[in-house]
C-alpha positions as protocol buffer text, in pm:
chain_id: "A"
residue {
  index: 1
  type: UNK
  ca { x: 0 y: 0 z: 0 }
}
residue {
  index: 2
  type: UNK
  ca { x: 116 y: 320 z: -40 }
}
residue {
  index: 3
  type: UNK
  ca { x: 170 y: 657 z: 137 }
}
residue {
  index: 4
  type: UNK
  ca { x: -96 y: 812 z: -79 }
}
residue {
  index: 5
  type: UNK
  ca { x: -311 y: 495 z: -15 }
}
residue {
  index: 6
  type: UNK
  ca { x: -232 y: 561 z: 371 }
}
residue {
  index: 7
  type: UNK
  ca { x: -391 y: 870 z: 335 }
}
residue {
  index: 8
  type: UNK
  ca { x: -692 y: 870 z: 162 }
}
residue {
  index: 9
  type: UNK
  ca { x: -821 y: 582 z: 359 }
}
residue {
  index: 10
  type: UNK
  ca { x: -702 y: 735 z: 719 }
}
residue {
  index: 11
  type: UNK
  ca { x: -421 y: 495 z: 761 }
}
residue {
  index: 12
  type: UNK
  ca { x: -165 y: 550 z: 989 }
}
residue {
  index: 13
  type: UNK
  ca { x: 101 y: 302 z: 961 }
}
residue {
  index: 14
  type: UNK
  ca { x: 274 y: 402 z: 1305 }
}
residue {
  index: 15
  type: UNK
  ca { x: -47 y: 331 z: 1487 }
}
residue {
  index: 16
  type: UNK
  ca { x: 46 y: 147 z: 1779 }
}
residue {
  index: 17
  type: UNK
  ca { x: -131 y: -227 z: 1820 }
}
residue {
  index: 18
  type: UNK
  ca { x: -224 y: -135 z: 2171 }
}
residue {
  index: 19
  type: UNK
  ca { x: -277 y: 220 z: 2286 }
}
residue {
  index: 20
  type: UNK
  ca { x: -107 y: 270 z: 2585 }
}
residue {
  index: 21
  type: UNK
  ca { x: -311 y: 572 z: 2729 }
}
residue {
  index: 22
  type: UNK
  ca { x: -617 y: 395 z: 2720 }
}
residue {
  index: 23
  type: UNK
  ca { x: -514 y: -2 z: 2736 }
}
residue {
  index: 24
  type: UNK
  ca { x: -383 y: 90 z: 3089 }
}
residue {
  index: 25
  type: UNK
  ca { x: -722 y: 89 z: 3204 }
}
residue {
  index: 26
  type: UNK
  ca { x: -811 y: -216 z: 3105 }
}
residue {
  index: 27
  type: UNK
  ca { x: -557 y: -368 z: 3196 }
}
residue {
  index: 28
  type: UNK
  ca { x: -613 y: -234 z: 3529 }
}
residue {
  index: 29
  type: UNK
  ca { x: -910 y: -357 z: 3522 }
}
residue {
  index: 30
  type: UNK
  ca { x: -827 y: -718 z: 3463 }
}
residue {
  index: 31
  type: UNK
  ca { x: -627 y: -720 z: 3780 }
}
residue {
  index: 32
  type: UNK
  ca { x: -608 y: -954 z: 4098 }
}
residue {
  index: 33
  type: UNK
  ca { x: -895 y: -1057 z: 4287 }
}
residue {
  index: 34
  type: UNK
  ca { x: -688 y: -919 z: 4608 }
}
residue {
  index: 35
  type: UNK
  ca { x: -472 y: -722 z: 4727 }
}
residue {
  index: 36
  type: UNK
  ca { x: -274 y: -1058 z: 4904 }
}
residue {
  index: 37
  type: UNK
  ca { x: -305 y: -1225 z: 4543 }
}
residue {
  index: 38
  type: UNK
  ca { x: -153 y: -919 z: 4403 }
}
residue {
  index: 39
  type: UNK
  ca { x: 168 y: -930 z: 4643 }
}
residue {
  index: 40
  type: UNK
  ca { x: 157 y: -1340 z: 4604 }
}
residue {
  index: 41
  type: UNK
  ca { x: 299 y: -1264 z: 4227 }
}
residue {
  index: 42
  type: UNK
  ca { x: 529 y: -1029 z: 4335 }
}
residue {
  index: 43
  type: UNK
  ca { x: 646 y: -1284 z: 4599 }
}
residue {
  index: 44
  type: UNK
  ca { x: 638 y: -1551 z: 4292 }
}
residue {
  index: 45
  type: UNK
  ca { x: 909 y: -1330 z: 4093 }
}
residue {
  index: 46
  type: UNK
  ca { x: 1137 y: -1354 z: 4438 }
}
residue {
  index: 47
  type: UNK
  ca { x: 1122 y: -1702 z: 4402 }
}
residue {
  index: 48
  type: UNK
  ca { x: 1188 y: -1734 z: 4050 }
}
residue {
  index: 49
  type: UNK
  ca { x: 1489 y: -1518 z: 4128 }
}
residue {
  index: 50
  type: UNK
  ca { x: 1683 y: -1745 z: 4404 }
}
residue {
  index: 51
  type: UNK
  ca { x: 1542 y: -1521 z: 4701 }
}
residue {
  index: 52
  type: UNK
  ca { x: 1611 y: -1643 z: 5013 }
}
residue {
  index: 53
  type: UNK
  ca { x: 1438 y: -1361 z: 5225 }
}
residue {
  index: 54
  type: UNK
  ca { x: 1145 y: -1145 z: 5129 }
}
residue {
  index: 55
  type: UNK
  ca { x: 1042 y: -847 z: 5328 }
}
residue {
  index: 56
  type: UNK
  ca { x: 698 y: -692 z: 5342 }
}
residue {
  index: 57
  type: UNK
  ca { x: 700 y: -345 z: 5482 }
}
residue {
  index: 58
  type: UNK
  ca { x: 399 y: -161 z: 5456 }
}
residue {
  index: 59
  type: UNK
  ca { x: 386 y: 246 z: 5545 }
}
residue {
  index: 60
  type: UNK
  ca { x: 40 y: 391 z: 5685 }
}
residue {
  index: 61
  type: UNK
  ca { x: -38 y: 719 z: 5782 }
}
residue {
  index: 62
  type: UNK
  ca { x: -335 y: 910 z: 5972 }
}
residue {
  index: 63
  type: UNK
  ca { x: -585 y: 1072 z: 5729 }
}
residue {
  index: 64
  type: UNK
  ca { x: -737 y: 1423 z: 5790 }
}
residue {
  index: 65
  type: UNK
  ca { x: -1016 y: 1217 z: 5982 }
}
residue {
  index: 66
  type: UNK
  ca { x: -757 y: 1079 z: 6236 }
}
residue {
  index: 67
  type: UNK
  ca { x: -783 y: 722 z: 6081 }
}
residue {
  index: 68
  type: UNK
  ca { x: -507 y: 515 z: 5909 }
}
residue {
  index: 69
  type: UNK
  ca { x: -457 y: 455 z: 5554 }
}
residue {
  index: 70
  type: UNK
  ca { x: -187 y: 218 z: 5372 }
}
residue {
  index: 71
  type: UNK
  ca { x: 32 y: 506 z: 5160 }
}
residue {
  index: 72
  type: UNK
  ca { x: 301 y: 262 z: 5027 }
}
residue {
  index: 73
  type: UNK
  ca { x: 355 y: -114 z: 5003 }
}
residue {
  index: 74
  type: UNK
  ca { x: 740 y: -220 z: 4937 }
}
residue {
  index: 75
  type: UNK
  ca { x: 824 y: -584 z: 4849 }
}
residue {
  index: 76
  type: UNK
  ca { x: 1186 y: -670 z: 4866 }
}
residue {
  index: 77
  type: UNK
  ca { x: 1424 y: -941 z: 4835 }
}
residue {
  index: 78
  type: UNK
  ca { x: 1779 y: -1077 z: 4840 }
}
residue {
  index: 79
  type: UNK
  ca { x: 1735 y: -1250 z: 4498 }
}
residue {
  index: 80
  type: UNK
  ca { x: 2003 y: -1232 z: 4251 }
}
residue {
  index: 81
  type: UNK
  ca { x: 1857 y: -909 z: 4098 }
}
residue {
  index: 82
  type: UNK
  ca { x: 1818 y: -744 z: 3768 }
}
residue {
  index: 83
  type: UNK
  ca { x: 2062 y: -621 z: 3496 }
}
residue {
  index: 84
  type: UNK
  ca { x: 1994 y: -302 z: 3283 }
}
residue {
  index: 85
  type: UNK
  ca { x: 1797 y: -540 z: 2979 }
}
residue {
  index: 86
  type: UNK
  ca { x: 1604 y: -744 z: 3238 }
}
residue {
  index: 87
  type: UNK
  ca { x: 1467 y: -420 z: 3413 }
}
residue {
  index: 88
  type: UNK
  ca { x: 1397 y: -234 z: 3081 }
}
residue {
  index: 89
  type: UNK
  ca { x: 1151 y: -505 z: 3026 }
}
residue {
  index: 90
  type: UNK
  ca { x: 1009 y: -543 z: 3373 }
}
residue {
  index: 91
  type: UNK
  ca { x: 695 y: -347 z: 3332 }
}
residue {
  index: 92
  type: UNK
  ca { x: 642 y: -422 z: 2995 }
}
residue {
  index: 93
  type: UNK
  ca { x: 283 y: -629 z: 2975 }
}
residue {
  index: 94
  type: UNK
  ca { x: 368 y: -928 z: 2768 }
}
residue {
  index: 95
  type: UNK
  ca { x: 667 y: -905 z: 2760 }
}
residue {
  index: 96
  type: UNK
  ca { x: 969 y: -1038 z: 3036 }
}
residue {
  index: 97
  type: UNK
  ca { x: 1307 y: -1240 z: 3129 }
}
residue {
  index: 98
  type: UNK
  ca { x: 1101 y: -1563 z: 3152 }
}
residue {
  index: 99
  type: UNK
  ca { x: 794 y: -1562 z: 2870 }
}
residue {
  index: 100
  type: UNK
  ca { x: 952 y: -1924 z: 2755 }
}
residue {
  index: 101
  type: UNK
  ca { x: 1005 y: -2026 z: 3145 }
}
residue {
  index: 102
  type: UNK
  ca { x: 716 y: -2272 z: 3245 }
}
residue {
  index: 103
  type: UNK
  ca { x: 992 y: -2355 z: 3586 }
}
residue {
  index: 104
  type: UNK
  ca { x: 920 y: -2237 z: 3907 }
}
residue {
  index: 105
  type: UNK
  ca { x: 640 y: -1950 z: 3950 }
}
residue {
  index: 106
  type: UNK
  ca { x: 673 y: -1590 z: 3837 }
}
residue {
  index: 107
  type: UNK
  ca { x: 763 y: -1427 z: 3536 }
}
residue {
  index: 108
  type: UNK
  ca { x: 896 y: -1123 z: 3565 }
}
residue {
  index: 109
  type: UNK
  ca { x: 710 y: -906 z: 3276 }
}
residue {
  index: 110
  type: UNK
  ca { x: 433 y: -1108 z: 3317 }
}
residue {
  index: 111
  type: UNK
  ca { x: 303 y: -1054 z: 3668 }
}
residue {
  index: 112
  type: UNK
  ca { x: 492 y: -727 z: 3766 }
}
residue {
  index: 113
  type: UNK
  ca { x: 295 y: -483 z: 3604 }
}
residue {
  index: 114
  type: UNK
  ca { x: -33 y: -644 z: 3611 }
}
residue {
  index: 115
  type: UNK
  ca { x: -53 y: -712 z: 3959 }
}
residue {
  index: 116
  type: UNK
  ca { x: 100 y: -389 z: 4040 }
}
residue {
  index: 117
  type: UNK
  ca { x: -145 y: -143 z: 3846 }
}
residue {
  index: 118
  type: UNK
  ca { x: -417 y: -369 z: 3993 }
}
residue {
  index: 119
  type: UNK
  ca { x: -360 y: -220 z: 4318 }
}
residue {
  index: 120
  type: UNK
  ca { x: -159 y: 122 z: 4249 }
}
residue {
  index: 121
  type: UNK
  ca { x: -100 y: 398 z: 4021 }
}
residue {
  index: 122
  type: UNK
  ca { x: 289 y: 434 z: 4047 }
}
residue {
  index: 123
  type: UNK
  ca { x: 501 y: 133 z: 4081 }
}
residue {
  index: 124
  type: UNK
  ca { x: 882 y: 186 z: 4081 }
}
residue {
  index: 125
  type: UNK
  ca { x: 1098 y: -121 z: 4074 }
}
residue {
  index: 126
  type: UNK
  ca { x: 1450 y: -120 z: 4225 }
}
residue {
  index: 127
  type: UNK
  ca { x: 1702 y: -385 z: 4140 }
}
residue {
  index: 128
  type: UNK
  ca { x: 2104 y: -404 z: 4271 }
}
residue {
  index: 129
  type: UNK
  ca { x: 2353 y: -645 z: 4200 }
}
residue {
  index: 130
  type: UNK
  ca { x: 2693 y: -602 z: 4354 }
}
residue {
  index: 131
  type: UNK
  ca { x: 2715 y: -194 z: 4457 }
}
residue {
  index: 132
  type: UNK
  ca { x: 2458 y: -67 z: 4142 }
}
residue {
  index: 133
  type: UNK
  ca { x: 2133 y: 6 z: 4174 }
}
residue {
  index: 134
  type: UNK
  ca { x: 1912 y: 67 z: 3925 }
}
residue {
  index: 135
  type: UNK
  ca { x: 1555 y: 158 z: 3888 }
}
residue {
  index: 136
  type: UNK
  ca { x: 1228 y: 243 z: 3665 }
}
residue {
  index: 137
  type: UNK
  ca { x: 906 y: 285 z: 3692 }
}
residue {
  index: 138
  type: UNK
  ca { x: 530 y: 296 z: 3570 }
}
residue {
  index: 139
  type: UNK
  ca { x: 323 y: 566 z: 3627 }
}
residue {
  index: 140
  type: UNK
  ca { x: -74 y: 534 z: 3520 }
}
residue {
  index: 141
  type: UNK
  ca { x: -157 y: 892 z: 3530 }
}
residue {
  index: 142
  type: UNK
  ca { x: 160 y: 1017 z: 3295 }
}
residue {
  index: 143
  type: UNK
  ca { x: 24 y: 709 z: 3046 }
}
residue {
  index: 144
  type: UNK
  ca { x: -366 y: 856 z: 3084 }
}
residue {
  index: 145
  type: UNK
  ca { x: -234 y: 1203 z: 2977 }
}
residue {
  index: 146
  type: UNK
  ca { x: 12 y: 1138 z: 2740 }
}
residue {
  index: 147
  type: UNK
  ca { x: 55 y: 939 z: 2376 }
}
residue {
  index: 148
  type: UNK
  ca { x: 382 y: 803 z: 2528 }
}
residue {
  index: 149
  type: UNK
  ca { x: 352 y: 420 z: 2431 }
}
residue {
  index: 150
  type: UNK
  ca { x: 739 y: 305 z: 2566 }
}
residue {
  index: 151
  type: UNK
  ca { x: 889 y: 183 z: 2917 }
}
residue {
  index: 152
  type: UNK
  ca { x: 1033 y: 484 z: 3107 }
}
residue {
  index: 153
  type: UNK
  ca { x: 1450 y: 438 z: 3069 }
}
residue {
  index: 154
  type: UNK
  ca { x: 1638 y: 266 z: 3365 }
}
residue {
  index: 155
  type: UNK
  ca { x: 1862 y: 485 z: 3591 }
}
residue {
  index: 156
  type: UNK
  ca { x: 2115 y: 430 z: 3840 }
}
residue {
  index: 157
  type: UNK
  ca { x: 1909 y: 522 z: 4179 }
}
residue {
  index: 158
  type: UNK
  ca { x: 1913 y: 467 z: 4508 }
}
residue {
  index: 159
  type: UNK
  ca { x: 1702 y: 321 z: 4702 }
}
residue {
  index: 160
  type: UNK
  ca { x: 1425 y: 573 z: 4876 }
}
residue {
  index: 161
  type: UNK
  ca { x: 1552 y: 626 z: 5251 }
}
residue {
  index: 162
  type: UNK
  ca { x: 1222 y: 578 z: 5453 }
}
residue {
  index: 163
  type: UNK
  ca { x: 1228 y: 236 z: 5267 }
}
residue {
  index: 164
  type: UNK
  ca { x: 1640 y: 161 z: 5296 }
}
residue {
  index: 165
  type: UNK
  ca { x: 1645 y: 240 z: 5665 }
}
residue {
  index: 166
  type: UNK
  ca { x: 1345 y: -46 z: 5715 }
}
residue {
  index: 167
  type: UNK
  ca { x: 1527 y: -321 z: 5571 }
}
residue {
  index: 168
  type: UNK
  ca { x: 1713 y: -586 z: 5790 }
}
residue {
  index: 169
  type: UNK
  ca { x: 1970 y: -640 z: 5525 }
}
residue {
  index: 170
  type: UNK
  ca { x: 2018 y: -512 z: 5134 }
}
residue {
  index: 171
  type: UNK
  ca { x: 2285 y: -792 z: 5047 }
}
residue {
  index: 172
  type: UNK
  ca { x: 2480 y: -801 z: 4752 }
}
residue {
  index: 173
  type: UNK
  ca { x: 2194 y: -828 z: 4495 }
}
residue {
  index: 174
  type: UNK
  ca { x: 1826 y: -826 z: 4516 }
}
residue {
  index: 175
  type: UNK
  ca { x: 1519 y: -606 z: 4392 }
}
residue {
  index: 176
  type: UNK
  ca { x: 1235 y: -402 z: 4558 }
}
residue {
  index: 177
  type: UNK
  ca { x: 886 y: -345 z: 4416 }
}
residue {
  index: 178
  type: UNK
  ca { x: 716 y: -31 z: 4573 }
}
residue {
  index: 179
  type: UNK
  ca { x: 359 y: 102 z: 4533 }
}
residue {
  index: 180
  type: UNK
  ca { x: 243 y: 380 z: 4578 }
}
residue {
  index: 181
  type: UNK
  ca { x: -88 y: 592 z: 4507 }
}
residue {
  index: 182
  type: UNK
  ca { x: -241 y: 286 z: 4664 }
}
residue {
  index: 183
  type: UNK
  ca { x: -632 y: 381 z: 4586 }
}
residue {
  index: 184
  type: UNK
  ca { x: -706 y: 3 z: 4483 }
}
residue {
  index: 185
  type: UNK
  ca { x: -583 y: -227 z: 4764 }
}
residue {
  index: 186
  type: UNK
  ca { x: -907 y: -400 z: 4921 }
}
residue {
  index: 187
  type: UNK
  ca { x: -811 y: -277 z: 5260 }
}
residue {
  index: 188
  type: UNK
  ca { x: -770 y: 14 z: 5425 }
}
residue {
  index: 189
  type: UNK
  ca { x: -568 y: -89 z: 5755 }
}
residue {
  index: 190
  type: UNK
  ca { x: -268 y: -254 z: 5777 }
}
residue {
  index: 191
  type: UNK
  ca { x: -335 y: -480 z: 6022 }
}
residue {
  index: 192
  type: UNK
  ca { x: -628 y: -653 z: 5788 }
}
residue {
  index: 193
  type: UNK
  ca { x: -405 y: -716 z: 5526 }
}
residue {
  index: 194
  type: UNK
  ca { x: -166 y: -822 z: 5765 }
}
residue {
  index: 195
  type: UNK
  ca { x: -391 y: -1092 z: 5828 }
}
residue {
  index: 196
  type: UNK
  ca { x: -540 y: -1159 z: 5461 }
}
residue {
  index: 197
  type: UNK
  ca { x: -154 y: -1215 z: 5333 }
}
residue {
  index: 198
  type: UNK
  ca { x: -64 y: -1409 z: 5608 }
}
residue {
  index: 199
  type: UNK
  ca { x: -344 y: -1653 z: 5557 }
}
residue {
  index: 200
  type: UNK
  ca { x: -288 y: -1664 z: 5185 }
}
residue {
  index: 201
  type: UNK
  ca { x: 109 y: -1684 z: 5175 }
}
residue {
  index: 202
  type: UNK
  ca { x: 104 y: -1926 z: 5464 }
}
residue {
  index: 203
  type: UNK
  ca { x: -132 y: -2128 z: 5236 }
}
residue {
  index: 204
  type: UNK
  ca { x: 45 y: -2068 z: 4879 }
}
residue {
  index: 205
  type: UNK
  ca { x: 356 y: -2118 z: 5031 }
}
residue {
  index: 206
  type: UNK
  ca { x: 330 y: -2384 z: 5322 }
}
residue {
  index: 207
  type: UNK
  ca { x: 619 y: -2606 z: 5110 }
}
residue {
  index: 208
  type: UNK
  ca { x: 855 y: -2331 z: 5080 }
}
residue {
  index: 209
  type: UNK
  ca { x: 764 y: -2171 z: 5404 }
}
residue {
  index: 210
  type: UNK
  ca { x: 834 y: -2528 z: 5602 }
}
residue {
  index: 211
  type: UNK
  ca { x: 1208 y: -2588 z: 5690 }
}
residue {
  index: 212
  type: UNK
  ca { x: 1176 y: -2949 z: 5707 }
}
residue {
  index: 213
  type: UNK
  ca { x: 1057 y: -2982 z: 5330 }
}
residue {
  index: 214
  type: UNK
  ca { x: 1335 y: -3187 z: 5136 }
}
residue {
  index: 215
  type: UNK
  ca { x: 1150 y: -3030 z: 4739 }
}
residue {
  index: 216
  type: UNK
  ca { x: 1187 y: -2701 z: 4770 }
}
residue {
  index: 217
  type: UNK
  ca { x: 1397 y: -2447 z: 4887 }
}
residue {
  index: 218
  type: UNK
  ca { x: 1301 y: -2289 z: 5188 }
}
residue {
  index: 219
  type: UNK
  ca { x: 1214 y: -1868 z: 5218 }
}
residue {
  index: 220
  type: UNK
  ca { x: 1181 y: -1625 z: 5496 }
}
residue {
  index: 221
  type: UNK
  ca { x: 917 y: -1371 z: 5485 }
}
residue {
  index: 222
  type: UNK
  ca { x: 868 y: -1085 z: 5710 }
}
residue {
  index: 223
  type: UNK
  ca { x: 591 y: -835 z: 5749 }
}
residue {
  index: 224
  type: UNK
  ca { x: 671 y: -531 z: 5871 }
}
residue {
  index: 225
  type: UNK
  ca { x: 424 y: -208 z: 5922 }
}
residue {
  index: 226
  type: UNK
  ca { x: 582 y: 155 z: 5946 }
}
residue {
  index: 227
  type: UNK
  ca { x: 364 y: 441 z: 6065 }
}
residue {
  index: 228
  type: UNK
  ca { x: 490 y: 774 z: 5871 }
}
């Protein structure tokens, strides 16, 4: 076909297959059925990655009405981490490290950005191996209000501080999923999803969880709540 083709019929030949301003919402709404099956895939991807130790630490804060609200979930883990490529394709949906991986649970790419718009408007992901950190992020209101259809680069970045000073240990390598803008978690107090995930992780991962288990490798996983 040609140009002169594209135009009388109202072609556009660089019209993207999915348009990101608008697919966000949709794909928001195809989300989790929970906020604890939301975190379980982020958990999954800390598996997949060797973890050995995964830390829950969620921040609330008192509202104007004196009551407490979750502000910020951070997932983190001592798993062998992302390189620049991996973590340029982490929030991609469809796309990931692991799309041919049916081994283990998570896929990063997969999971990541699915489960975290589900609950969140601004997920940044933070990833270290050795003494670099590096980081990117999804925002759904910049996609709403812009024609912007790519990932958002990767960056060397530390770690935010109210997070980094929560953590029992960073290690050598590892990565950190933090939401934010969290108007879409099913619960407003910490405490009650305190007790939602810990009934669903100690279910989903009883084998893992169990030190006797001679299958799979065992994990530690801490929840931790931090009033701001």
């Amino acid at each position: 076909m040609t140009k002169d083709m594209d135009k009388k019929n109202g072609f556009n030949k660089d019209r993207p297959l999915v348009p990101v301003n608008t697919a966000i919402d949709a794909f928001i709404a195809s989300g989790y059925k929970s906020t604890a099956a939301a975190v379980s895939e982020i958990i999954d991807n800390s598996i997949e990655a060797n973890a050995k130790n995964i830390q829950i630490i969620i921040f609330d804060k008192l509202n104007d009405r004196g009551i407490k609200k979750i502000t910020k979930i951070a997932i983190l883990d001592d798993g062998t981490g992302m390189d620049n490529a991996i973590l340029a394709t982490s929030l991609q949906f469809g796309n990931g490290s692991k799309l041919n991986s049916r081994k283990g649970l998570g896929r990063f790419g997969i999971g990541l950005p699915n489960s975290s718009v589900s609950q969140c408007n601004i997920v940044d992901v933070y990833s270290w191996q050795k003494e670099k950190t590096l980081h990117t992020y999804l925002s759904v209101p910049e996609y709403r209000a812009s024609k912007n259809q790519n990932a958002n680069d990767v960056l060397e970045k530390e770690l935010p501080k109210d997070v980094k000073k929560e953590i029992n240990n960073q290690g050598n390598s590892g990565t950190a999923v933090i939401w934010s803008d969290c108007e879409r978690i099913d619960v407003a107090k910490a405490d009650t999803l305190y007790r939602r995930i810990s009934r669903d992780i100690s279910r989903v991962y009883r084998y893992f969880l169990y030190k006797g288990n001679k299958k799979y490798k065992t994990i530690n996983i801490t929840y931790k709540v931090v009033g701001i």
